[in-house]
Structure formats: C-alpha cells, structure tokens
N, C-alpha and C positions, 0 to 999 in steps of 0.2 A: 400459499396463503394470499399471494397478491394475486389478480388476475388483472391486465392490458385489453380491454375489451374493444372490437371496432367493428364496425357496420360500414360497409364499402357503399355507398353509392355513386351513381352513373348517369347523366342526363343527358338525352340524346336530343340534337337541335342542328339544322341547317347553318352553319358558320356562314355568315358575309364576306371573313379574314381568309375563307379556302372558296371562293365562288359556290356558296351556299352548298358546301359539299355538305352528307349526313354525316356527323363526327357524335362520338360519346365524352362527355367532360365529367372524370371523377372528383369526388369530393369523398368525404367521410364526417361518420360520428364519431367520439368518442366518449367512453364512460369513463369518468373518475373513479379509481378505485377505492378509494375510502367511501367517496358520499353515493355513487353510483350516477350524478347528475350528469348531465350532457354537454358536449360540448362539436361547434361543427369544424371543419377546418376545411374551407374551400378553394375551389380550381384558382383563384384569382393573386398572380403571385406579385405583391408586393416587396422585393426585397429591402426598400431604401424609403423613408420618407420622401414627398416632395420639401425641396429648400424652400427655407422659412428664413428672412430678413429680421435678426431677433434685437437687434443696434438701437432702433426702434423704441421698441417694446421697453428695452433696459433706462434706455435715455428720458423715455415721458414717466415713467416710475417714478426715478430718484429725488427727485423733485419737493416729495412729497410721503417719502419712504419712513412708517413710524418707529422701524427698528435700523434706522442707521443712527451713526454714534452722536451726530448731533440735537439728537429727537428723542431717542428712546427713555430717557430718564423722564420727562417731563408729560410724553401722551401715553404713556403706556401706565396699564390700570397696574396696583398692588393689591396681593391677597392680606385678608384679615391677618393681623400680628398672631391669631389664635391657630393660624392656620400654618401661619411661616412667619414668624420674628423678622422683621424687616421689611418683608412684602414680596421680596422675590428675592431668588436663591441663584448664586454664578458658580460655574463649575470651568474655570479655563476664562475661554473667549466666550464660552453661551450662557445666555441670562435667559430662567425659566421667569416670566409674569403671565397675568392671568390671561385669559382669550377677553378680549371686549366683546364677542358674539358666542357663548359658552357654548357647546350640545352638552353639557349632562352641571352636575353639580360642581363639580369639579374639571376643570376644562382649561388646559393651560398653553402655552405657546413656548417653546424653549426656541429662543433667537439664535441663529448660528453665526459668530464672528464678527469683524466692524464692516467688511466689503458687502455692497447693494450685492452685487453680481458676482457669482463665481460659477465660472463654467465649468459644463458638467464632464469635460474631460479633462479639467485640473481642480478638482473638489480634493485639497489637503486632507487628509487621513485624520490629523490632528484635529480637525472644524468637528467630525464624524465624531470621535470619541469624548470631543468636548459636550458636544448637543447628546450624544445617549446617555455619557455617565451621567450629567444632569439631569436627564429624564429619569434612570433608577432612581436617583435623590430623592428627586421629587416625589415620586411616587411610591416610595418607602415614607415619607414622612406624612403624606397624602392619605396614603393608604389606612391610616389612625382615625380619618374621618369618616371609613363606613362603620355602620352597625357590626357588630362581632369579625370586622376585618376581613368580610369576604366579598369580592368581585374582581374584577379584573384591572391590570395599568396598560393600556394599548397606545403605541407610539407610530405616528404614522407622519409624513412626509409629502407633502402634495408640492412637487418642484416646476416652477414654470407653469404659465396662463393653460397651456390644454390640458394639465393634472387637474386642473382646481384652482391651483396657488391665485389669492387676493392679491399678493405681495412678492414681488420679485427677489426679495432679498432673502436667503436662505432661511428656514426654520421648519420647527418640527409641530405637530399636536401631538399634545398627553391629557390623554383622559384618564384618568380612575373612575369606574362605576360597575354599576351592577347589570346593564343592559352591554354584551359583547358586540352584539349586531347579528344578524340573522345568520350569514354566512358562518363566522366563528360559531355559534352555537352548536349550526350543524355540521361542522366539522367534526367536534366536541360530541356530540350525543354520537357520530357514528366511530369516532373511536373508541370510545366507549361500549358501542355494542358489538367491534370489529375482538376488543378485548373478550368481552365476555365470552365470544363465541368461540375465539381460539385458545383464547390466553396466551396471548402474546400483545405487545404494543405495536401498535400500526406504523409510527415512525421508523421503529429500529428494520422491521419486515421490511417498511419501504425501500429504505435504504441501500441495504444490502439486496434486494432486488434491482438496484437501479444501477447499481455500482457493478454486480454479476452481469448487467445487458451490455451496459457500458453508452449505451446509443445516446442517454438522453443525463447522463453525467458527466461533469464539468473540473468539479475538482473542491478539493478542502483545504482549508488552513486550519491548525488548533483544531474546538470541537466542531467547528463551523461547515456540513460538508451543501456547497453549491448545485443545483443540479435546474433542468429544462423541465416543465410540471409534463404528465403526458397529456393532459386536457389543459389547455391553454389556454388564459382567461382574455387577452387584448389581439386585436385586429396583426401584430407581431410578435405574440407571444409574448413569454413572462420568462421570469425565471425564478427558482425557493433559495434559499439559506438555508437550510435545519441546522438547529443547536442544539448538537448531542447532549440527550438525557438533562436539557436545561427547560427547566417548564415558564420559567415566567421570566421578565427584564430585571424581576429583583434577584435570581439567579445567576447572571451575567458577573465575573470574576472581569477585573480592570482588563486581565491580558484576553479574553473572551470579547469586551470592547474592542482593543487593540483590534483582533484578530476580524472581526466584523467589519470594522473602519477600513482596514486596509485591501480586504478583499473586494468592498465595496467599491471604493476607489479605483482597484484595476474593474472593476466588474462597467464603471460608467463611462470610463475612459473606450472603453472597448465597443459598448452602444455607441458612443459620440461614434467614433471613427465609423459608424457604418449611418450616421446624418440623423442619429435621433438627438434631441436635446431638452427632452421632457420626461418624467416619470410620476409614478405614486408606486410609492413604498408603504408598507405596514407592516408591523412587528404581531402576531397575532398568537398569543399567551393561553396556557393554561389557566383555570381560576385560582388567584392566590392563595400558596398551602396548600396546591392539591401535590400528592406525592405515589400517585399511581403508576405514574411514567406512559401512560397513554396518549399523553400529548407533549411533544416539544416542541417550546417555541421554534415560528416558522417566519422566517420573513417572505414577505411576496413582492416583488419587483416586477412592476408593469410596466416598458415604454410608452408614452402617448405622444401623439403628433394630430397634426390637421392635414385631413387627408388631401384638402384642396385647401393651400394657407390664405388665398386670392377670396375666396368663399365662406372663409372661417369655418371648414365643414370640418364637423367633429369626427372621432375616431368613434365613437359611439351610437348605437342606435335601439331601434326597436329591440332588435333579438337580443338585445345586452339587459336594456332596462326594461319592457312591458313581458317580454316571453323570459327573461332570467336565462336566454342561451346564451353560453359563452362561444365568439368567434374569433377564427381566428385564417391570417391566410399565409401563413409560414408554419412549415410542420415543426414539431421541438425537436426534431432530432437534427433539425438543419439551425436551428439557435446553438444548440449544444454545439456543434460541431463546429461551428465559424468562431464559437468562443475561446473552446478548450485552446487553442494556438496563441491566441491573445490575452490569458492571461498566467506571467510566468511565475506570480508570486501563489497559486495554488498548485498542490500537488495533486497527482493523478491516481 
C-alpha cells in the first residue's frame, strides 16, 4: 500500500579537494508517499549548526517583551466578551489573547509561562501542556463562531528569530478557519483519494510501514507514535508525531496532552544536544467533525538555524519557497537513528 520511491542521482565534476581528480557526488530525490511531491536530499553533509551567540538576542528582547508578567495585562489586546467572557481565557501558566496582527478571523496567541527565555533543552513539560490544553479551549469555544461549525483549529509554534518568532518569549498561534493552507489541503485531498482507492486510511498504513522497516522510526508514548518523514521538509530534516486515530486538537484527552508535552520535551532537549536551538512546529488537523479516520492529526517538527549566524543566512531558499522543493542534507534515517538512543522516555 505504501511505496518509498527514489531516484539516485550522480554528478560528476573535477574536485579541487582531490587535485581536480574526476569523482561522481550522489544525491537523490525522493517521493512523498501520500502526496507524491518531491523532495531532494543532497551530497552536502551538514551534521551540526554553526554556533549562534543567542545571550544577545534574549538580552535586547526583554526589554520591551509584551508577554512578560509585567506587561502582558496592559498591551496585550482582548477578544469581544461575545467571543470569550472576560477577553482571554488562562489554562495553568498560559494566557490565550488575541494576535495584534490576526492572519484569518480569528487569530490568537496562547503565551507560554512568566520566563522571557526558556531554553529549548530544558522546555518544562508542564509550559507544553499548559499552552496546548489552552489551545483546545480555545478553539472549542472558537470553533461556535464559524458558519455551521466547520473548518479547522491549527496550532503552531514559531520558537526563536530563524523560525519566524517576533517574540522571544515562548508562545504558540491558534487559528480557527476555514482556509487550512495549501500544504494541509493537499495532504487532506490525497488521503482521501489514497482511501478511496484502497480503503484503508493512510496514517494507520503509514505507520505500521514505518515501524515493520524500523530505519526511519523513533518510538511512541500513549497514542502518540514519533517517527523521521522519509521526504524531509528542512536543510536537517524534520521529524512527525502522529496521534493515533486522533483527528483534530479537540480530540486530544488531557493524558494525550501529557503524553505530547513530554515526548516533546525529550524530543528538543535531544536537538539542543546536537547545536540546534530553533524550530517551527505545527499541529496540522483534520477538518472539525470529520470521523472518516483518513486523517490524524500530525504534528511536524522542523529545526531551523542560520546557516552562516555572521551573515544572518537563512536555512531557506529558492527551491523551498519559488520551486516548493523540499531540501534537505541529512538523510531521516541518520535523524532517526541519532534520536532513538536519546530519548529514554519513548518506547520502541
């Protein structure tokens, strides 16, 4: 049902590094098995970020930080009472308020905790399940304001300046709408047409594909099972969460939180230790009420870094955003495999 598709290539070029001997330098494509899109994964082996001075970065922030405890009551906007009684809604330590720069109607920011800075190889377990269950919250009460209750709650995580983040000090986006983003769609339209064709659901197939190879699986907790994508969306690859037979964030049972938080947790601690200190995470859902089982939520875990920090050169380029190829130059089975050892709170 599943098929691992790859196209070997080979480039042959006079090396400088061997006295211009002729050498050939492999690379490959790879197909996504769900969507079928491409992705390349090149000669060029970066295992480690270059060291980024991030002391810096956190120091000129804080300054002027709208979600630390001394600020946040005062500049931070409130939803209409029609929308949420009070203006914003706290669940633990995280306070969901609106976004001051919305993308859709509804457009919120869940704050994670009172600290500016929390490094990403000691991110509390507890910060994790405070910021998502908040998010469900939210977007179950949220979720009232579409038309007949249909679109999606997508929670996403842009940590540190080369993710995205504005804002140094932890939080998440939650959007509710009817627009998922073009990637999720087509996710979505081909499991859908991966079902019709076989009948079966693409997730559970994946899975138990992934887990029978073993090369590019990592481990689970609860319903939660980890794994290395085999088309690998960042310059160091990525990594999934699937949450068995869970389609949306309003499906998530408190101990489903737990079990996400804390896998997360070993899962960052374990990039830090090899020099990354940046990500974007997204939670990416079924549409609310769909009960087909063709899709479970998937989280995606990107590391991102500045390939030259001296330069501020992005981890991104052309073939990412004008050609839509994904690259990458560490294979997943070599993510997977430096992982599995480091983290002892999933099983195998």
């Amino acid at each position: 049902m599943i098929q691992f598709r790859v196209e070997k290539k080979s480039a042959r070029l006079h090396d400088p590094r061997k006295g211009f001997e002729l050498v050939e330098i492999e690379s490959e494509v790879r197909y996504d098995p769900l969507t079928g899109e491409s992705a390349r994964i090149c000669h060029f082996s970066l295992s480690a970020p270059p060291p980024t001075e991030i002391a810096d970065i956190v120091a000129a922030s804080r300054g002027h930080c709208p979600f630390c405890p001394e600020r946040i009551a005062t500049v931070t906007p409130r939803f209409p009472e029609a929308l949420l009684p009070g203006g914003r809604l706290a669940r633990g330590d995280a306070l969901v308020v609106p976004n001051l720069f919305p993308y859709d109607d509804i457009s919120a920011i869940a704050v994670l905790g009172r600290e500016h800075f929390v490094p990403m190889d000691a991110v509390p377990p507890q910060l994790v399940i405070d910021g998502l269950a908040a998010a469900r919250d939210f977007i179950g009460v949220a979720r009232r304001e579409l038309a007949d209750g249909e679109g999606f709650g997508i929670v996403t995580w842009n940590y540190m300046p080369p993710a995205g983040a504005s804002q140094v000090h932890p939080h998440l986006q939650v959007v509710v709408t009817r627009n998922p983003g073009n990637a999720l769609a087509r996710s979505l339209e081909a499991a859908a047409r991966f079902g019709s064709r076989t009948g079966r659901a693409f997730p559970a197939e994946l899975l138990a594909a992934e887990r029978a190879r073993g090369e590019r699986w990592i481990g689970e907790r609860g319903a939660i099972a980890w794994l290395a994508p085999f088309t690998p969306t960042g310059l160091l690859g990525d990594l999934a969460a699937v949450f068995r037979e869970r389609a949306t964030v309003l499906d998530l049972s408190d101990d489903d939180v737990a079990d996400f938080a804390h896998s997360l947790a070993e899962v960052l601690a374990a990039l830090a230790a090899r020099g990354l200190w940046s990500f974007n995470l997204c939670l990416m859902p079924a549409p609310f009420g769909d009960t087909s089982g063709r899709h479970w939520l998937t989280a995606r875990l990107l590391p991102r870094f500045y390939l030259n920090p001296r330069l501020h050169v992005s981890d991104v380029a052309y073939l990412h955003l004008l050609l839509e190829e994904r690259f990458a130059m560490l294979y997943p089975e070599e993510v997977a495999a430096a992982l599995r050892g480091a983290l002892p709170g999933l099983a195998r």
